[in-house]
N, C-alpha and C positions, 0 to 999 in steps of 0.2 A: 310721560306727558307733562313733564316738569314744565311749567309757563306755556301749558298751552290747555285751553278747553274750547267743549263746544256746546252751541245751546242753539235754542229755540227762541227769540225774543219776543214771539207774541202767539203763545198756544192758544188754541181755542179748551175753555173750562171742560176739566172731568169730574169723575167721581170723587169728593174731598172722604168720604169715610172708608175707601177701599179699593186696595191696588198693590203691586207688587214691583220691584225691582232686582235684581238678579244679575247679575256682575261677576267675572273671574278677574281681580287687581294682583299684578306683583311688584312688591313695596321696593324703591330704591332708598329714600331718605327716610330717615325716622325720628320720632323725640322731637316731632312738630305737628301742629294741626294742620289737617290736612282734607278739604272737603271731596269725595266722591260725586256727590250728587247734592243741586241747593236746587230749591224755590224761594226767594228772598225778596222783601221789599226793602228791608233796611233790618240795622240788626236789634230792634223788637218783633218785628214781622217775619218769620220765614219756618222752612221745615230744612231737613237735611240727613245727608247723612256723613258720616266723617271718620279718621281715625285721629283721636285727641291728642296731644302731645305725650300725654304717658302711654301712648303707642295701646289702647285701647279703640273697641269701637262703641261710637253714637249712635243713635236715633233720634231725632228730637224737631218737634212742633211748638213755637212761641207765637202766643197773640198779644202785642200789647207790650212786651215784657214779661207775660207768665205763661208759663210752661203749661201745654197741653200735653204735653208728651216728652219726658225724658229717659232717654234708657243708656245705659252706657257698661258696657262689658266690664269683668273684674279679670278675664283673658286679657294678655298683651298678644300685639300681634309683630315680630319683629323678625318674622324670617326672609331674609330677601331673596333667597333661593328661590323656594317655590312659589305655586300657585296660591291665593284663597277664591274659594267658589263664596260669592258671598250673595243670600237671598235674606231681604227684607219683605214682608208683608206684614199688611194692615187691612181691619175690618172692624171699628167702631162700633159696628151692629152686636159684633158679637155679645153673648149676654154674661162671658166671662170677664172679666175687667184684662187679668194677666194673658189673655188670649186677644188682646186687642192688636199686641205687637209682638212678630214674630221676628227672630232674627236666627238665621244658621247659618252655618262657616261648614263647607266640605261635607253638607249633608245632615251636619249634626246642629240639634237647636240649641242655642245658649240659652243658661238658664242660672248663671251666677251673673248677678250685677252689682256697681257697686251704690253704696249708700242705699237711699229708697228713691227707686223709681218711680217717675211719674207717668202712670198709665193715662191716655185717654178717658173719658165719661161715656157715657154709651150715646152712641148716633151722633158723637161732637166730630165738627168740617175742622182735620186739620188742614197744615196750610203745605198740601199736596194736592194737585190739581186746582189750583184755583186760578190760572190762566189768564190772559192779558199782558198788556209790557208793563206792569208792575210786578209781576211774577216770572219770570224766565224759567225757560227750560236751561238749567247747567250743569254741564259735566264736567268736571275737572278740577273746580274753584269752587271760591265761596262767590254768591254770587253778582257780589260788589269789589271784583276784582282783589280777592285777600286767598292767600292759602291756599295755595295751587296743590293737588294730589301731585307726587311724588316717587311716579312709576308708570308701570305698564296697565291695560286695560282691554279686556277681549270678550267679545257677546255681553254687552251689557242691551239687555231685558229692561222695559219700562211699560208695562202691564196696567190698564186705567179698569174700574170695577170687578178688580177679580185679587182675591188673595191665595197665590198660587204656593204649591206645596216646592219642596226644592228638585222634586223627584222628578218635574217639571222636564229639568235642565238638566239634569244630570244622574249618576247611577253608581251603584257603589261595584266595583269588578268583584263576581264570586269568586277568584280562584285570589287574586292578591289584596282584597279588602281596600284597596283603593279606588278613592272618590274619582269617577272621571265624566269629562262634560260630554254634554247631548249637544253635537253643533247644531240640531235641525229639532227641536222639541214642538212638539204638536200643539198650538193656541190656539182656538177659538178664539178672536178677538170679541168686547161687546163694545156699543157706543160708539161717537165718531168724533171724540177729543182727541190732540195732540197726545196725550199721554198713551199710548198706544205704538209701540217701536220697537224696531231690534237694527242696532248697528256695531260698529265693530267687528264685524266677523272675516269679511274679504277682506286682507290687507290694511289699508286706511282710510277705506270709505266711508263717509257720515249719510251714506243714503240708505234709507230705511227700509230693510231687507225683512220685516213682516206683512209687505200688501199693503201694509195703511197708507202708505206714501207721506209718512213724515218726515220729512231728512231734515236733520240739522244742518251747523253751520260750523265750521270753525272759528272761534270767535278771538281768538288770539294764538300765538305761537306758531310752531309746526306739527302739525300730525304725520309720524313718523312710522310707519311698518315696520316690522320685527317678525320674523320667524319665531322667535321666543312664543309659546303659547302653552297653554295647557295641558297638551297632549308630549309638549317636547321642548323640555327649561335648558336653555342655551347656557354657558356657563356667564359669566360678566367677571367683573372685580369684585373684591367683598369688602364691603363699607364697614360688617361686623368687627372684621382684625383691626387691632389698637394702631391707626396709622393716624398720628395727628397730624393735624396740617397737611392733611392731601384734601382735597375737595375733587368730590366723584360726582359726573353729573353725567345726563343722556342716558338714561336707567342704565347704569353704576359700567357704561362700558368707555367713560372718558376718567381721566384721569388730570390731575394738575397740583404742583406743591406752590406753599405757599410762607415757606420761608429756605435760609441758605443750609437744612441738614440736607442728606441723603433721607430719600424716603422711596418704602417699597410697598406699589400695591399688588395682593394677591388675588388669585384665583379662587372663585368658588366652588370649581367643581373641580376633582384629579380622579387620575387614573393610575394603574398601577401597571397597566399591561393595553396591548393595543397601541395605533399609530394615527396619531391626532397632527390639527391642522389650524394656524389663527394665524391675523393680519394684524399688525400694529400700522398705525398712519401716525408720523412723527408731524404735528398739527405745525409748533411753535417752540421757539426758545431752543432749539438744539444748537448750541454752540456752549466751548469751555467744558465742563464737568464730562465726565461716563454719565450719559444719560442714555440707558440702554433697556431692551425686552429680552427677556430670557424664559427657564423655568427653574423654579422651587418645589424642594422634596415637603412635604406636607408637616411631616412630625419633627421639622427643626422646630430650635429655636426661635422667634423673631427678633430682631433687634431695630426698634423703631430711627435708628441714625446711621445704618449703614448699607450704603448701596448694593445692589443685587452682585453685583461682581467680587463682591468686598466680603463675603463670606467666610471663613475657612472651614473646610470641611469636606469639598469637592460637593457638596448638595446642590448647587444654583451654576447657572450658565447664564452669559451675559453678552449679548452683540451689541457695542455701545456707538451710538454717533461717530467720536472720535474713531472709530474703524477697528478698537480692540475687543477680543472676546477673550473673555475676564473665566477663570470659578478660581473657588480656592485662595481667592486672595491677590491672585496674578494673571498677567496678560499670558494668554498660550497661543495668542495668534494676533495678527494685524492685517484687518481686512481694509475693503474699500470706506470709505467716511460716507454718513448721511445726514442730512439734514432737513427741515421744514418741507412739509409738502412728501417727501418718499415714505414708503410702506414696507414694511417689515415683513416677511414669511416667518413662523415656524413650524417646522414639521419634526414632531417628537416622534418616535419610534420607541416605545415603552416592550417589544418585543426582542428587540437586539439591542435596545440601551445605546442606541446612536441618535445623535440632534445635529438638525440642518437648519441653516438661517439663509433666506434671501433676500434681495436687498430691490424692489421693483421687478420683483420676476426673475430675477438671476441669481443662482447659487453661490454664496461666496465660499473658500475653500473648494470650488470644485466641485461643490458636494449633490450628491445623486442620491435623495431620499428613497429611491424603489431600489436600492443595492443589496437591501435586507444586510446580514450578516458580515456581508464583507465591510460597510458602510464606508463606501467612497465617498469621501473630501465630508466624512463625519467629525463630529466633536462627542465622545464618549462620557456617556451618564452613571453614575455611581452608582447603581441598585443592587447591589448583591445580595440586600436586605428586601428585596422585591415590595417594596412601600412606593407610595402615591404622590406623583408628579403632578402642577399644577403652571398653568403661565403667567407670566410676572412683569412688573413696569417696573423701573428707578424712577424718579420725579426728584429734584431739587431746585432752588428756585436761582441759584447761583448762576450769571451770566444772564439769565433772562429764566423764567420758571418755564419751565418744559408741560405741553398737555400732549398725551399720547389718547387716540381714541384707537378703543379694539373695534377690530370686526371678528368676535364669536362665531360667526355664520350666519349674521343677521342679513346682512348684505349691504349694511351702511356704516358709513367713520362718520359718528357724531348724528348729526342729523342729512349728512350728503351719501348719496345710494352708491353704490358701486358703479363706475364709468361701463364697464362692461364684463360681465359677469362671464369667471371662468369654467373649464369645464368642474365638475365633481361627481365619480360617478359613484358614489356614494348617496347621494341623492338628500342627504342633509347638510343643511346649510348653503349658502352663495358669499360667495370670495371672488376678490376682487382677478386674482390670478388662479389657474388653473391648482385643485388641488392633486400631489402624488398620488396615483393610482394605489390602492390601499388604504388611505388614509383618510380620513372623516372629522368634524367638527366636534370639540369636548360639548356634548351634550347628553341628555338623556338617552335619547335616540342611540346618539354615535356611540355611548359606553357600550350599548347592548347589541353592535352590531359583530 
């Protein structure tokens, strides 16, 4: 949701001493502030919620300039793999001070913060519900257009006189101790404020899927659908590995350099075994350099200036615009050229250690991903050591800087959906071309099929 949010710009007033919010966000950018949720008149006036530049999370209510309420986690929060279930509540009434504001991540309530927090006073109106177009309902930003949240976002909860438990939303699995969400959680709604809503859940709808019928708006950007959700983390690129000068954006599944080295961005998620499936869209700037998609073995080395083909070691595979396909340091092959606008296949086959690239639907080398063993018109993978393969970008900015956007199995390059969605009867993930019979999208899902 990077430069994009949605709001309400003129709620009718709720409850100011009590209410709940309830959100699963997965973080693409970090090491910036970053607002989830604002009610703001200006920045003396507002409430919010946020994760702070030192990749903590806030709470906090200002009237005036002084703090009603400030809470701020001594947790960082900087995993961009997965989910956080994140549940705020609030109840001023309450007659404990430290009970006024509750805050839990995946079930569990925080309860280390840093400095000294500022709790509310008992029965004090923070500045949560207090409705009019002086207070907007927003999601995504701060609410005078600053500090756009920087990722995904799914069932986000906005609950007006009720401070709800997290159990609410979600539930802990007795056999694997993980946290997993409630898509359909049981509310009682009270009152007839705007602050009363549930969206997010179908795809990319902002219409308000608890009865009240308060649908937002989108108030800038694009709201973009993603398969990625909580129940099943798509893989992306990982903004974690030391890749300077690449700038990740479109939750971490675009890619783009930003000076003349080679630069390689990685996979977040790999597999060791099984037979997986991903789209690259060569956006812009393919011309000049080996600007190619391949995959990397997980426990190399990395070396921040050397392109994916440019390895030694036979660990990486590389189909490069220029039409060669590179490991090891050398070309083993010379296929057809691609450029701006064309799509990538790969289809890794982690069970016979064969990798196929195609190039808009068409197999280059010939090659027949369902050949298993025999692996016709294959390019042969190094694992003897049976270790975890992962898909990979080159990026340079030579000739014109290169952006490759993945399609994970989202079903979109960048923010554009897929033209027409192939078959996959694997049933996870949508790809723009039919995926190999057997083969499935690197996700959570797909590892476990």
């Amino acid at each position: 949701m990077a430069q994009t949010y949605l709001t309400n710009t003129n709620p009718t007033a709720g409850n100011r001493t009590k209410g709940t919010v309830s959100v699963w966000v997965k973080r693409s950018g970090l090491s910036s502030t970053q607002y989830i949720y604002s009610e703001l008149y200006d920045t003396n006036n507002f409430g919010g919620i946020r994760f702070n530049s030192a990749d903590t999370l806030g709470v906090f209510s200002y009237d005036s300039g002084s703090a009603q309420m400030d809470i701020n986690t001594t947790r960082k929060f900087r995993d961009t793999n997965g989910w956080y279930h994140i549940v705020v509540a609030w109840d001023t009434t309450d007659g404990t001070s430290t009970d006024r504001i509750k805050i839990y991540v995946n079930g569990v309530r925080e309860t280390s913060f840093t400095g000294s927090p500022t709790y509310p006073s008992s029965s004090q109106n923070l500045y949560f519900g207090v409705g009019g177009t002086s207070y907007p309902i927003v999601i995504g930003r701060r609410g005078d257009n600053a500090e756009y949240f920087d990722g995904s976002m799914s069932h986000f909860h906005r609950v007006d006189n009720q401070a709800l438990a997290p159990t609410v939303f979600g539930s802990t699995d007795s056999v694997t101790g993980e946290w997993n969400i409630n898509t359909s959680p049981s509310i009682t709604y009270t009152g007839s404020s705007d602050y009363n809503f549930f969206i997010l859940k179908d795809g990319n709808s902002v219409t308000d899927q608890s009865g009240q019928s308060n649908n937002l708006t989108v108030g800038y950007g694009t709201l973009t659908k993603t398969e990625d959700c909580p129940s099943n983390v798509f893989a992306t690129f990982n903004s974690l590995v030391k890749n300077s000068n690449i700038t990740f954006s479109e939750g971490n599944n675009s890619v783009v350099a930003s000076d003349a080295n080679y630069r390689v961005a990685l996979g977040n998620l790999g597999a060791n075994s099984g037979k997986f499936y991903a789209e690259f869209k060569a956006v812009s700037g393919f011309s000049g350099a080996d600007k190619g998609v391949g995959i990397f073995k997980m426990s190399q080395a990395y070396s921040e200036t050397t392109g994916l083909g440019n390895f030694s070691g036979g660990y990486t595979w590389q189909y490069a615009a220029t039409g060669n396909v590179r490991t090891n340091n050398a070309t083993s092959d010379t296929e057809a050229t691609f450029t701006d606008g064309d799509i990538i296949g790969i289809a890794m086959d982690l069970d016979n250690n064969k990798l196929y690239f195609h190039k808009n639907g068409t197999y280059i080398n010939s090659g027949v991903p369902t050949s298993g063993s025999t692996g016709t018109g294959a390019y042969a993978i190094s694992n003897s050591d049976n270790e975890f393969y992962t898909f990979a970008a080159t990026v340079i900015s030579s000739g014109g800087a290169n952006k490759w956007s993945a399609n994970f199995g989202n079903g979109y390059f960048g923010t554009t959906a897929v033209s027409s969605a192939g078959t996959n009867a694997s049933g996870v993930g949508i790809f723009e071309y039919d995926v190999p019979t057997g083969y499935t999208a690197l996700s959570t899902k797909g590892l476990n099929l």
